[in-house]
N, C-alpha and C positions, 0 to 999 in steps of 0.2 A: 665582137668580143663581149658584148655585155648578154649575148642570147647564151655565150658558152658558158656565161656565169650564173647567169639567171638556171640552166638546166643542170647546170651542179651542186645549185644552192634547191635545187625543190629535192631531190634524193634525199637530200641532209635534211630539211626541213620535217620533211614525211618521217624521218629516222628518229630526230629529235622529240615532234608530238609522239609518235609510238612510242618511245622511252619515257616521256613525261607521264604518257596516259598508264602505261604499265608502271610508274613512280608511284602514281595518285591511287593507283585501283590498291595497290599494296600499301599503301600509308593506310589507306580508306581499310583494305582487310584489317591492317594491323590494330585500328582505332577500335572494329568492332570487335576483336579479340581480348584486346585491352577491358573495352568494357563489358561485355562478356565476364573476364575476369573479375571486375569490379561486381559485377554483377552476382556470382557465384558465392564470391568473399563475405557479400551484405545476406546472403541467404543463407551462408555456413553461419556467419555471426548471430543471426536473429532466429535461428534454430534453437540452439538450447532454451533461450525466454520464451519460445511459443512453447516448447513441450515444458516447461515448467507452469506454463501461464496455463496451459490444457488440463497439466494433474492437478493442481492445487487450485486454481478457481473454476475451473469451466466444469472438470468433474465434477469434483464437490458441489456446485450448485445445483447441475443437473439431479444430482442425489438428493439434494436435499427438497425440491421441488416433486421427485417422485417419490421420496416418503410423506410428504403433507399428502397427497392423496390416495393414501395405503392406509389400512389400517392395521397396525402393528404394536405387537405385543410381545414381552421377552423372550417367546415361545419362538413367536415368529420372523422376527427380529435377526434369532441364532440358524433356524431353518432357510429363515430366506424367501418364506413363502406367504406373504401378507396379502389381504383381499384387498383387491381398487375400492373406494369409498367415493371417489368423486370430490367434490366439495364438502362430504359431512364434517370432516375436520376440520373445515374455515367456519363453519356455520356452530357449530359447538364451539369454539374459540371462543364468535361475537357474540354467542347470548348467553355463557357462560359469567355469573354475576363478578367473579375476580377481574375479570378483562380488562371493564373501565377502571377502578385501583392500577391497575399494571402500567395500562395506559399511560394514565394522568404521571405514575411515582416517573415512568419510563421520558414523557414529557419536561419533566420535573428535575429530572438527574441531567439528562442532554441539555435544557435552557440552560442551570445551573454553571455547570462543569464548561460551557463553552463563553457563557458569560465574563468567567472567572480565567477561564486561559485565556482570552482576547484581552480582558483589562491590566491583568499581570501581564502577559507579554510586551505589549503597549508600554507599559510604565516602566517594564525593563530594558527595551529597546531606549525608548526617551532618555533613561539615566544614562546607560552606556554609550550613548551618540557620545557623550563630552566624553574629553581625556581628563585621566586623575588618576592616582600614584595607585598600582594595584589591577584597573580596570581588564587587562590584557591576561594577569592570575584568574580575577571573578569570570570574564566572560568563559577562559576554559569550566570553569567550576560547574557552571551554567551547561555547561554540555553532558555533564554524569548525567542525569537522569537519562537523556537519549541513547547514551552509552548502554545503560544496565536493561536487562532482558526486559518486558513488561511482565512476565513470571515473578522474576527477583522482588522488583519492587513495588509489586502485588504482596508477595509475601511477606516481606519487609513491613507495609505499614497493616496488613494482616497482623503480625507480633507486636508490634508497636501499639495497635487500637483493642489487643485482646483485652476481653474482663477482666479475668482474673489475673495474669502476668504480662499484660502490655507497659511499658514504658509509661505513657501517656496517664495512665490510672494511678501505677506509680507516682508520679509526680501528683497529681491532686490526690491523693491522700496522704502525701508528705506537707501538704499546705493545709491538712485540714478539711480539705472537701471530698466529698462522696464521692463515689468509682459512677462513673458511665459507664450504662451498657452500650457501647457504640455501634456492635456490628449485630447484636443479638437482638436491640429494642425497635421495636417497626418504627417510632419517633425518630431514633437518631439512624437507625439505618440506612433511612434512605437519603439523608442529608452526608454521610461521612466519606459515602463513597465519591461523593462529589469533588470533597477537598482531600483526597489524596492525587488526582490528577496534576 
């Protein structure tokens, strides 16, 4: 009795592993289908940020690295048809006597301007950690500037710092004091751009 069992139970057993193994091969297809599609999905999604990430910085840089070693003129510029110069445009750049001035104001403006956004932001984050009647109005407030184009509020404190009809000159000659030339005097010039950031 138990041989009759034993050879009815291996048929079934053999039947069972072959349905098992043909279970597992089909989960196992199904898995790499699955990600497969995972896979397809992440490559449809990060399509459009590569071809925008290709036109807007990868070209442009490339352009812009093959016009420093072009020498181009308005002529040439519209044609299209500029002579390779190699490095002469890097080397007229650095022994060009403006350079160092550019340099230094360019030094001068970036120290500045990030000195000034790091200690502001710091002191504003610090206030704002506490609750107080308001804080939750100011901190949206606090987000216009990020909101507004850098265009806008370019041209915003552009009108604001002009000579003759800016706001700000406005105001010190209603007190009594003389107009700044803000954006026109190489003095203040290169200090104002600093504090519109």
């Amino acid at each position: 009795m138990t041989t009759s069992v034993t050879r009815h139970q291996a048929p079934a057993d053999g039947r069972n592993r072959r349905e098992g193994a043909a279970q597992a091969a089909s989960s196992r297809g199904a898995r790499r289908r699955a990600a497969r599609r995972q896979q397809l999905a992440a490559w449809l999604f990060i399509t459009p940020v590569a071809i925008y990430l290709v036109l807007f910085y990868a070209y442009p840089l490339y352009r812009n690295l093959d016009l420093s070693f072009r020498d181009y003129t308005l002529r040439s510029f519209i044609s299209g048809s500029a002579d390779f110069v190699g490095l002469a445009n890097y080397r007229d750049v650095l022994t060009d006597p403006a350079f160092g001035t550019a340099l230094w104001n360019t030094v001068v403006f970036t120290g500045v301007s990030l000195l000034f956004q790091y200690a502001i932001g710091l002191a504003l984050a610090v206030f704002f950690f506490r609750r107080f009647p308001l804080a939750t109005t100011l901190r949206a407030l606090f987000l216009v500037p990020w909101l507004l184009p850098l265009l806008v509020s370019a041209s915003v404190w552009a009108w604001m710092l002009n000579s003759d009809s800016g706001v700000v000159n406005w105001f010190l000659e209603s007190i009594g004091l003389n107009p700044i030339y803000w954006l026109t005097s190489p003095d203040c010039s290169t200090s104002a751009p600093s504090k519109r950031r």
